[in-house]
C-alpha positions as CSV (number, residue, x, y, z in Angstrom):
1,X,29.7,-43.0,15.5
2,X,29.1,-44.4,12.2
3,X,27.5,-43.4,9.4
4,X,24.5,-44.5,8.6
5,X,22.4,-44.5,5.0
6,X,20.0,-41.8,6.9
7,X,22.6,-39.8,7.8
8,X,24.0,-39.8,4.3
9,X,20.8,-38.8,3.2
10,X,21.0,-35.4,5.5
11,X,24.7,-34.7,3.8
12,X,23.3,-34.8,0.6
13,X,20.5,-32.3,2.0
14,X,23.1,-30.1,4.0
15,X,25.4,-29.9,0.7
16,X,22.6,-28.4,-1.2
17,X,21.9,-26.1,1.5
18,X,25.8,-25.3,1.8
19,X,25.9,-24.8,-2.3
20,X,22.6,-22.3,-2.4
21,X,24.3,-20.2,0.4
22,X,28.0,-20.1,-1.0
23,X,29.5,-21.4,-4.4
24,X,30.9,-24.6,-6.6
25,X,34.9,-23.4,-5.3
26,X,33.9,-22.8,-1.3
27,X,35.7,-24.6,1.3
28,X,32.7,-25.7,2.5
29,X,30.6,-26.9,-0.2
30,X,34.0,-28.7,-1.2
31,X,34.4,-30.2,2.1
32,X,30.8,-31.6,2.2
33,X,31.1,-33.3,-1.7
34,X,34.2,-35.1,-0.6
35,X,32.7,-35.9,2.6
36,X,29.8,-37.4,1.2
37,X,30.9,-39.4,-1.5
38,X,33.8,-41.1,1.3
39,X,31.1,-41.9,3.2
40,X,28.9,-43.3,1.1
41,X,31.9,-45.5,-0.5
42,X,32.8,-46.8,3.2
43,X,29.6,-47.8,4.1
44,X,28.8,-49.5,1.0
45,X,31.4,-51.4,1.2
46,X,30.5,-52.2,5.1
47,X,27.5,-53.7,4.1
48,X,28.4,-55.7,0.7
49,X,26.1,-53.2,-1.4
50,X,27.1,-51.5,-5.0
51,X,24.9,-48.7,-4.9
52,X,22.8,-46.9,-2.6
53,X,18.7,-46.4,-3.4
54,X,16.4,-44.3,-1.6
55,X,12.8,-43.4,-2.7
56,X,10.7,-40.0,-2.1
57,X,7.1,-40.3,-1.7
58,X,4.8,-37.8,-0.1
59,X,7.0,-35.6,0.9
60,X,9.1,-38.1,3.0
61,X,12.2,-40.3,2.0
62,X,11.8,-44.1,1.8
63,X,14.6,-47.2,1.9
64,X,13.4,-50.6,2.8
65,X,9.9,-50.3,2.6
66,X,10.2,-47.4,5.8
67,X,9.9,-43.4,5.7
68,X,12.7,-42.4,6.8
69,X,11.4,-39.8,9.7
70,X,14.3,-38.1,10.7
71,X,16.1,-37.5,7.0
72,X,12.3,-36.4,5.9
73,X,12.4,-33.3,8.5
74,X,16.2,-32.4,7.5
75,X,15.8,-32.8,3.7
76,X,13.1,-31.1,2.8
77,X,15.5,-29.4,-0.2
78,X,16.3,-33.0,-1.4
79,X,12.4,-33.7,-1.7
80,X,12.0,-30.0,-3.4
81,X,14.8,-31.3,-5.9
82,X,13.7,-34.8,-6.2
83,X,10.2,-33.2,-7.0
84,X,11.2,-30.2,-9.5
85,X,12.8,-33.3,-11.3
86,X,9.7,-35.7,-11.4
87,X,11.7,-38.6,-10.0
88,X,10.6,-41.0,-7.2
89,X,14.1,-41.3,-5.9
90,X,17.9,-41.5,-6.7
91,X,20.0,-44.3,-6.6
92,X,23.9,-43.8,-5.9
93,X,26.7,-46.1,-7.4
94,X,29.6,-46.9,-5.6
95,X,32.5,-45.4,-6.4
96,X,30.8,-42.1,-7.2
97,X,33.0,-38.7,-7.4
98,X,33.3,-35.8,-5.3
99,X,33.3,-33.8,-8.7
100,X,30.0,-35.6,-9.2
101,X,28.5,-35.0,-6.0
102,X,29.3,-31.3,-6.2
103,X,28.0,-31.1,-9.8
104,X,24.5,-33.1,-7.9
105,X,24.7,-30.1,-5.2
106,X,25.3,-27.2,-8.4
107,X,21.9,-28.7,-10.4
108,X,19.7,-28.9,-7.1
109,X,20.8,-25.9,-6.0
110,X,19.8,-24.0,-9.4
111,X,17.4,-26.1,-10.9
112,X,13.5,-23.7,-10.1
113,X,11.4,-24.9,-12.7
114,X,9.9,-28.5,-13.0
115,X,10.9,-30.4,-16.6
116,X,9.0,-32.2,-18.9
117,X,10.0,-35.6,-18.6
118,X,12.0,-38.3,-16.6
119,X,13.9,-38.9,-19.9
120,X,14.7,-34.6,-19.7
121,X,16.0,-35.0,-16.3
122,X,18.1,-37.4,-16.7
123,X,19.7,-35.7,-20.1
124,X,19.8,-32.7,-17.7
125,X,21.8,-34.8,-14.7
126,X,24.5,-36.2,-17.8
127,X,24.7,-32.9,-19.4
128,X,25.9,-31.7,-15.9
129,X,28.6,-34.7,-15.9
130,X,26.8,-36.8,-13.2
131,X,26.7,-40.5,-14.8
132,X,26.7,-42.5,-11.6
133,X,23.5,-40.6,-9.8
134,X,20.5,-42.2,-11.5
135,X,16.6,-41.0,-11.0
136,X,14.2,-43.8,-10.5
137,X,10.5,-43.9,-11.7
138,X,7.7,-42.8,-9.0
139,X,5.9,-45.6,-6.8
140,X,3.1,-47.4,-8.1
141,X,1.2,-50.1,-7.1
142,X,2.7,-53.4,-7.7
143,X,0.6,-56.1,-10.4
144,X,-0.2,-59.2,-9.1
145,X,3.1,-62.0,-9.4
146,X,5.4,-59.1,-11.3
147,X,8.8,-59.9,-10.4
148,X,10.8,-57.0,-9.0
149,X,14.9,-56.7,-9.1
150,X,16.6,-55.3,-6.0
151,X,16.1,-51.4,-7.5
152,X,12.9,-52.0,-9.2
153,X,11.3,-50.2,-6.9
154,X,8.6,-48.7,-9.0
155,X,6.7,-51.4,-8.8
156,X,6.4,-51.6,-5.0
157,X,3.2,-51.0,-2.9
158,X,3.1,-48.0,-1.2
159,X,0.6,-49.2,0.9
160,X,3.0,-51.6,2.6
161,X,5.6,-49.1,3.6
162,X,5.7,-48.0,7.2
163,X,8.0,-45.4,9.6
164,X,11.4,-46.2,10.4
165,X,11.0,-46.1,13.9
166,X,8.7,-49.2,13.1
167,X,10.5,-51.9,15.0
168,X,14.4,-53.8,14.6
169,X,14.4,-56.7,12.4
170,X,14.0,-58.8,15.7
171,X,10.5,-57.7,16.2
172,X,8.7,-57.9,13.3
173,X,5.6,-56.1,12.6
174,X,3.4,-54.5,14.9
175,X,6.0,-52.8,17.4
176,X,6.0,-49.0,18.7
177,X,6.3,-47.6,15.0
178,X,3.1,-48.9,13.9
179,X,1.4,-47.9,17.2
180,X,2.2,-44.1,16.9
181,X,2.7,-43.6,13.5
182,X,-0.8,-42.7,13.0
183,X,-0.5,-39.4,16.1
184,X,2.7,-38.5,14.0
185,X,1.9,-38.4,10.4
186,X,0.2,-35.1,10.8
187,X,3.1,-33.5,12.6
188,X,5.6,-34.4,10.1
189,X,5.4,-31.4,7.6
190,X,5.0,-29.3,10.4
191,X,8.7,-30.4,11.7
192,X,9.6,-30.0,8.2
193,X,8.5,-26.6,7.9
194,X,10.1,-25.2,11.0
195,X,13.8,-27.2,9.8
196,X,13.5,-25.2,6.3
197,X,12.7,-22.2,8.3
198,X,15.6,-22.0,10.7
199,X,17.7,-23.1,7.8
200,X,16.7,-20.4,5.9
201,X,17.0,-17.7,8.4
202,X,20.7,-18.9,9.1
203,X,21.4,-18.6,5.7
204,X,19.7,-14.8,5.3
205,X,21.1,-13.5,8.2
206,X,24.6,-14.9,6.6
207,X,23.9,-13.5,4.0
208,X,23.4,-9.8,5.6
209,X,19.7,-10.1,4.2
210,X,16.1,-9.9,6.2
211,X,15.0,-12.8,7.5
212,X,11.3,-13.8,7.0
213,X,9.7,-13.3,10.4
214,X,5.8,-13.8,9.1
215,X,6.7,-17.3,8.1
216,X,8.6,-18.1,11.1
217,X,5.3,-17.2,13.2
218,X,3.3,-19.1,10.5
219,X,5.1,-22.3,11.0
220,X,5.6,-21.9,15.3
221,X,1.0,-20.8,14.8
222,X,1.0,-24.4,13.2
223,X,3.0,-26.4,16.2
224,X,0.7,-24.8,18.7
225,X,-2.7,-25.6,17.1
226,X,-0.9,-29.5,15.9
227,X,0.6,-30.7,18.7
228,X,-0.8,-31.4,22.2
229,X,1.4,-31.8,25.7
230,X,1.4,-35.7,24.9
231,X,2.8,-35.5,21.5
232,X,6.3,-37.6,20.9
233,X,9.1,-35.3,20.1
234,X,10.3,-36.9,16.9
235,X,13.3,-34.9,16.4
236,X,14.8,-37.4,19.3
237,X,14.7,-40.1,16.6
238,X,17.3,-37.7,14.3
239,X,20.9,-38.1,14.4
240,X,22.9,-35.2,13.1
241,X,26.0,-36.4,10.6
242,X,27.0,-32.7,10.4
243,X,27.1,-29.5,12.4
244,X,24.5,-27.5,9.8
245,X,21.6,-29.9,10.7
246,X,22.1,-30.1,14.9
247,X,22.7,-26.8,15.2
248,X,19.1,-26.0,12.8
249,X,17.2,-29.3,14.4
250,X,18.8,-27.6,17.9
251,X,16.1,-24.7,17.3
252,X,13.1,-26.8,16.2
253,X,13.7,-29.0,19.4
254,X,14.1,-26.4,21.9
255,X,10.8,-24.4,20.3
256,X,8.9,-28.2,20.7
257,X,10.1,-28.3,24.1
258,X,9.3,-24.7,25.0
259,X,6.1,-24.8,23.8
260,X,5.4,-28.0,25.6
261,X,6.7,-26.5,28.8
262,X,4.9,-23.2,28.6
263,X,1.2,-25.0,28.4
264,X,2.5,-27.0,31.3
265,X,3.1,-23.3,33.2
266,X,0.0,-22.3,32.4
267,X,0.7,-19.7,29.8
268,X,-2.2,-18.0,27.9
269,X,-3.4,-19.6,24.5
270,X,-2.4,-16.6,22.5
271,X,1.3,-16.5,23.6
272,X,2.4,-19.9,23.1
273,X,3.1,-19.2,19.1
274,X,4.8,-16.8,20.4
275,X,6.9,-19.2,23.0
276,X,7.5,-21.7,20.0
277,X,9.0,-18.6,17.8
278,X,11.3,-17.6,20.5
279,X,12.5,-20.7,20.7
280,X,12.9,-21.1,16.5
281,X,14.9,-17.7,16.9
282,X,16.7,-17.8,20.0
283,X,20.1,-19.1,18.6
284,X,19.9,-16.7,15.2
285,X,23.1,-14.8,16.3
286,X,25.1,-17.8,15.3
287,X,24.9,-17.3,12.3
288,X,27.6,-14.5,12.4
289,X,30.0,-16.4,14.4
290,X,32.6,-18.1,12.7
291,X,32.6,-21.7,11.8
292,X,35.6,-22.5,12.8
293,X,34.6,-21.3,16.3
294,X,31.2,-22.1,16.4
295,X,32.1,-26.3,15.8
296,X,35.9,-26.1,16.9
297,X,36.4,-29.4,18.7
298,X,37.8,-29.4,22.1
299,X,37.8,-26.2,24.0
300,X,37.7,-22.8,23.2
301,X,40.1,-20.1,24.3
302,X,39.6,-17.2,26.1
303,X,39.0,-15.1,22.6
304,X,37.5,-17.5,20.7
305,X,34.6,-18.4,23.7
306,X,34.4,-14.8,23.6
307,X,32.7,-14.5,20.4
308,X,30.9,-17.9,20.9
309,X,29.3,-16.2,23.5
310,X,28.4,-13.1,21.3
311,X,25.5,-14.8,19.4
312,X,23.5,-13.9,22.3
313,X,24.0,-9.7,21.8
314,X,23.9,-10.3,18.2
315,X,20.8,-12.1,17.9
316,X,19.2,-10.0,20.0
317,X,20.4,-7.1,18.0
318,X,19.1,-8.8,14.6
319,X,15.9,-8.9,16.0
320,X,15.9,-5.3,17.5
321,X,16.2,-3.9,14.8
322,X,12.5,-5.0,13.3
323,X,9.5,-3.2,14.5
324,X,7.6,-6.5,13.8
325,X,8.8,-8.9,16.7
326,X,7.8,-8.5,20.1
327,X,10.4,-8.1,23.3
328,X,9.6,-11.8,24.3
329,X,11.5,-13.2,21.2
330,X,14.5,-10.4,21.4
331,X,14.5,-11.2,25.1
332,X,14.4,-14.7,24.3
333,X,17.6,-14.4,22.4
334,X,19.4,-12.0,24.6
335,X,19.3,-14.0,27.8
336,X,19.0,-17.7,27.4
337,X,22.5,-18.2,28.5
338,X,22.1,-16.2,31.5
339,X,21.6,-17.6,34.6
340,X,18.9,-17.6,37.0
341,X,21.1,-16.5,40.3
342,X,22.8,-13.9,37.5
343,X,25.7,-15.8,36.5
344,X,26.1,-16.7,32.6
345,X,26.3,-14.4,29.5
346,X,25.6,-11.6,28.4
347,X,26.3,-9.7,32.0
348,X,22.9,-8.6,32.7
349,X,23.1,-4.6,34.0
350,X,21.9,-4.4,38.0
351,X,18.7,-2.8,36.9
352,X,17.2,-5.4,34.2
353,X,15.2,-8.0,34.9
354,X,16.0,-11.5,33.7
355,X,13.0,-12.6,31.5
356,X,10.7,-15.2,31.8
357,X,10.8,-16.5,28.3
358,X,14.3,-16.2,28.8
359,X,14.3,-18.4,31.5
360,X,11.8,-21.2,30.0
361,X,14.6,-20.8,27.1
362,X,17.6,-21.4,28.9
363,X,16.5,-24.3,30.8
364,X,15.1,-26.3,27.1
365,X,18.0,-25.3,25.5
366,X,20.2,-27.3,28.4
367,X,18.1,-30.1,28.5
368,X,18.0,-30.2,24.9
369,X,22.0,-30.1,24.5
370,X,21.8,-33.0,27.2
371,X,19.6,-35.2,25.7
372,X,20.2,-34.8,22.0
373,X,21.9,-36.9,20.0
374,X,25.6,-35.3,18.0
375,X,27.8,-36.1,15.6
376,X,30.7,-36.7,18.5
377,X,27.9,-37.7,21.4
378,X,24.8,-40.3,22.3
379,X,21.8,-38.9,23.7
380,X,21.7,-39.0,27.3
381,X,18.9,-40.5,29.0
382,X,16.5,-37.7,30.7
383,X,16.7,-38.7,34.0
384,X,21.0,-38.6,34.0
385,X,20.2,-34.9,32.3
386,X,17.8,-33.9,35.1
387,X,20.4,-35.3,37.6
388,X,22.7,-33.1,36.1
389,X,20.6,-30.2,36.0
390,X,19.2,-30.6,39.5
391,X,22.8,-30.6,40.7
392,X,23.2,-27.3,39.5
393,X,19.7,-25.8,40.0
394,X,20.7,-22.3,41.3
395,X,21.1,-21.6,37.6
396,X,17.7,-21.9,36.1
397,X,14.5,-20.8,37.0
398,X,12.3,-22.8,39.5
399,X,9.1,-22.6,38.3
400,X,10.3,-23.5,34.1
401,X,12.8,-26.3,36.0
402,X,9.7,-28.1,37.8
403,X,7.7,-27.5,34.2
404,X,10.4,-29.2,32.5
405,X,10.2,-31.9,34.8
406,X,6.5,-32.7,35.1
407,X,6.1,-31.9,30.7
408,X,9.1,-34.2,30.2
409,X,8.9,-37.0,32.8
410,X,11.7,-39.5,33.4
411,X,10.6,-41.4,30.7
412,X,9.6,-39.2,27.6
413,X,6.5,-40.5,25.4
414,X,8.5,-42.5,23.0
415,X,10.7,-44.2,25.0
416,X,11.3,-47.9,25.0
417,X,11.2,-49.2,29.2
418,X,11.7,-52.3,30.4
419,X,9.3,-53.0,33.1
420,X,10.2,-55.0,37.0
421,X,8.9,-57.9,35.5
422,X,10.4,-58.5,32.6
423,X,8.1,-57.1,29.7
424,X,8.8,-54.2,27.5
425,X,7.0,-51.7,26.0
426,X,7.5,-48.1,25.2
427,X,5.8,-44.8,26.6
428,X,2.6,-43.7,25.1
429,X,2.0,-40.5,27.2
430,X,3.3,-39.2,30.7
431,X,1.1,-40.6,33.6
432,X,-0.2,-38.7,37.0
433,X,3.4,-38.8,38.3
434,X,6.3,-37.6,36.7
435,X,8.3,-41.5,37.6
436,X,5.2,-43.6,36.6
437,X,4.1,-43.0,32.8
438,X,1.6,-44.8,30.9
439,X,3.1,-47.5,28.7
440,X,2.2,-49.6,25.7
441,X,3.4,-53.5,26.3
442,X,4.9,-54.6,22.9
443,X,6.5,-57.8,24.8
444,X,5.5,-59.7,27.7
445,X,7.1,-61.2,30.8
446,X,8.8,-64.0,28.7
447,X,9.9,-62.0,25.9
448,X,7.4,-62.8,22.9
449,X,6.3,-60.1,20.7
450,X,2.7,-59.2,20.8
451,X,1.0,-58.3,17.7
452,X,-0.4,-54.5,17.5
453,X,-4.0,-55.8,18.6
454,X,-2.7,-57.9,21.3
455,X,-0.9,-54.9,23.1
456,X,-1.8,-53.0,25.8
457,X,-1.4,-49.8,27.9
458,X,-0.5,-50.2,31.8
459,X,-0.7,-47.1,34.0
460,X,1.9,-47.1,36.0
461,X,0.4,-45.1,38.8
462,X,-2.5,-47.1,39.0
463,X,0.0,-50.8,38.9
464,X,2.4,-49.7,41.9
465,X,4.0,-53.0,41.8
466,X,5.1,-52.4,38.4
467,X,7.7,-49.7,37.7
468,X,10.0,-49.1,35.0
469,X,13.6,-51.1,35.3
470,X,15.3,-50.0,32.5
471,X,15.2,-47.0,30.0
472,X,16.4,-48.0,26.6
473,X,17.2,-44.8,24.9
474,X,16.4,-44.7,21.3
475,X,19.0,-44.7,18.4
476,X,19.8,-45.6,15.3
477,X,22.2,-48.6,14.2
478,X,24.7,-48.4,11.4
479,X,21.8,-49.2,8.6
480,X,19.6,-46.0,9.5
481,X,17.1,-48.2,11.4
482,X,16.3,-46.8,15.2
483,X,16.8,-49.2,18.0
484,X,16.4,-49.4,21.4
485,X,19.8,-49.6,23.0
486,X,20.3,-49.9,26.9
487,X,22.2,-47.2,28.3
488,X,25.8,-47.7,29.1
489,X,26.6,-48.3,32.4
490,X,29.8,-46.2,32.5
491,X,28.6,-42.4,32.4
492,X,31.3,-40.5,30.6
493,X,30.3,-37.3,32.3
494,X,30.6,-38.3,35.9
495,X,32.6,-36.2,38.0
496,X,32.3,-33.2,34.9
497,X,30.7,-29.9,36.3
498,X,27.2,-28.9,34.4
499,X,29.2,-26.2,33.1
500,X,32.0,-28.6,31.3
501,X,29.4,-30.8,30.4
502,X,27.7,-27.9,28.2
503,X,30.3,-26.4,27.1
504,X,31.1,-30.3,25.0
505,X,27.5,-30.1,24.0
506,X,28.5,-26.6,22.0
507,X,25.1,-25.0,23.0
């Protein structure tokens, strides 16, 4: 999978993560410098570019006149940097160091206090012996007939810049980002929130130090009051360049997902914050397991699966041993890997009861392994992941499977469909039946674009004779734009059990 400008946008976040948690001479915080500045040097050259710019405003990244959604929830510690500086973004020059990059990580990672000027920063980025990172002046509006260079992009109109998820360069304006940026603009810093907040409990519990459990409820009260059963779960639209961000973004998916399936079970108001936290915490015993276990490609051994499978005691036992947290997150993170008919890990003793937040748990944590996108996988269409787990559905709870199913839908809000008779859209909200969703055209039978106030919403359920043809899952091409791609007609996981399948998907 190639690597995009987004995803090189999350390294740079991930290093400074890396470089707050460990030190300059690490292997880690070493490996991710290199790594980065590689990366960045291939794919410059890919696309015929000397240097790479992206912008920071309002809290969200920016390249090419789009906020970039997905590098927005993962770098929040960029934007913190970028904002202690006084900067409106950083432009990269080809052929930039390692040493450099690490020096980049050293200064974000120590710098607390905001300075003066743009001129001070920059005198405090070449004092630290990074010449070929630049800062670039905050957006302001453009004046009328000013020329602007291909980096001058302090004079460009914030006004004009829109999502990333906006449309391909084929469709123009007007396409599915426009139409749903509006709903998600307000969940943004909420998804931002709960990323820095698994991060940072990963890196206390590392660390042997408390984690912060009232912010963790804080930020799982503000997803349950923010986002209703129909809300898009943006975190699809994030690919993961590294191991730190899927397995943090992992968390804040399967919380989304839990929280969306437990209002679809009927759960009482007051414990879905509490749903959404077990779902933030339920992996937190991964944090002791060794890296080179926890993201060892190819299988594990005997040993080694053996203390994989450990995060679930330990976790548990983190979270035991505060009087704050309530036996719905500890059982949370106990038994989401234990199965429904028993099976599974940690062997549950004959007289325990397997946990219904556990079992809500365990079967988003599956479907979110299926359907996410990794650094060595594509996302998997939800209907081949319900296939999957339907094929195996001794193993999860009934009453959370059929939840899933109805909350989910074959065709998650979001997607982009291709309808029987030839015109596209994508799926504003799930309809009355879990196969026949409600869906925005964006093209008509013939293939022309339709402008945002030409488009309109079909019901599936209500138009039998149309019915969805074609699921184009959503992804993001080499330039860090999302697309809609048709799914491949070979399935690389037929014949695989649901067991090998998941154990590939290193949940």
């Amino acid at each position: 999978m190639a690597t995009s400008f987004s995803d090189l946008i999350i390294l740079l976040s991930s290093g400074i993560n890396q470089r707050r948690l460990y030190f300059d001479a690490h292997p880690k915080v070493k490996s991710m410098g290199r790594d980065f500045a590689a990366k960045l040097d291939t794919r410059l050259r890919e696309s015929n570019e000397t240097a790479f710019f992206f912008g920071i405003l309002n809290g969200k990244f920016i390249r090419d006149g789009r906020f970039l959604v997905g590098p927005s929830i993962a770098g929040r510690s960029l934007i913190e940097f970028a904002e202690r500086l006084g900067c409106g973004g950083f432009l990269f020059q080809q052929h930039v160091t390692a040493d450099e990059v690490a020096a980049f990580f050293r200064l974000a990672s120590e710098t607390r206090e905001k300075t003066g000027s743009l001129d001070e920063s920059m005198a405090l980025m070449r004092s630290s012996g990074i010449r070929l990172i630049e800062l670039t002046p905050h957006f302001r509006q453009a004046e009328a007939g000013q020329p602007t260079g291909q980096f001058d992009l302090a004079s460009i109109d914030p006004s004009l810049i829109q999502f990333d998820f906006s449309e391909d360069e084929e469709d123009g304006e007007g396409g599915m980002g426009r139409s749903i940026q509006k709903d998600l603009a307000p969940l943004l810093p909420i998804f931002q929130s709960m990323y820095d907040t698994v991060a940072a409990n990963q890196a206390t519990v590392n660390r042997d130090q408390d984690l912060d459990y009232s912010r963790t409820q804080t930020v799982s009260e503000q997803l349950h009051v923010k986002a209703d059963r129909e809300t898009m779960d943006i975190m699809n639209l994030m690919r993961y360049p590294d191991y730190d961000s899927y397995t943090i973004g992992h968390s804040v998916r399967v919380s989304t997902l839990a929280l969306t399936v437990g209002r679809e079970m009927g759960w009482p108001e007051h414990m879905l914050g509490e749903l959404a936290t077990a779902g933030l915490l339920h992996d937190l015993g991964k944090a002791k397991v060794p890296d080179e276990i926890l993201y060892k490609p190819g299988k594990l051994d005997a040993e080694e699966r053996k203390l994989a499978e450990s995060h679930a005691d330990i976790g548990a036992r983190l979270l035991l041993g505060r009087t704050d947290v309530s036996p719905l997150i500890v059982a949370g993170a106990w038994g989401h890997h234990i199965r429904h008919d028993g099976g599974g890990y940690p062997q549950m003793p004959a007289w325990a009861v397997h946990s219904p937040i556990a079992g809500l748990i365990q079967v988003c944590d599956v479907f979110e392994a299926l359907t996410a996108a990794r650094p060595y996988k594509n996302p998997m269409p939800p209907r081949r992941a319900f296939e999957i787990i339907l094929k195996d559905r001794a193993a999860f709870h009934p009453n959370a499977l059929v939840a899933l199913v109805r909350a989910v839908g074959l065709y998650p809000p979001g997607s982009e469909v291709v309808l029987n008779d030839g015109s596209r859209g994508y799926v504003s909200s799930r309809g009355a039946r879990w196969d026949s969703p409600l869906v925005r055209i964006t093209r008509d039978k013939t293939g022309r674009h339709l402008e945002h106030d030409d488009q309109f919403l079909i019901d599936l359920n209500d138009n039998r004779k149309l019915e969805v043809a074609d699921f184009l899952s959503v992804s993001i091409d080499p330039d860090g734009k999302p697309v809609a791609s048709a799914v491949p007609d070979e399935d690389e996981n037929a014949g695989k059990s649901m067991d090998d399948i998941l154990s590939d998907a290193t949940i």
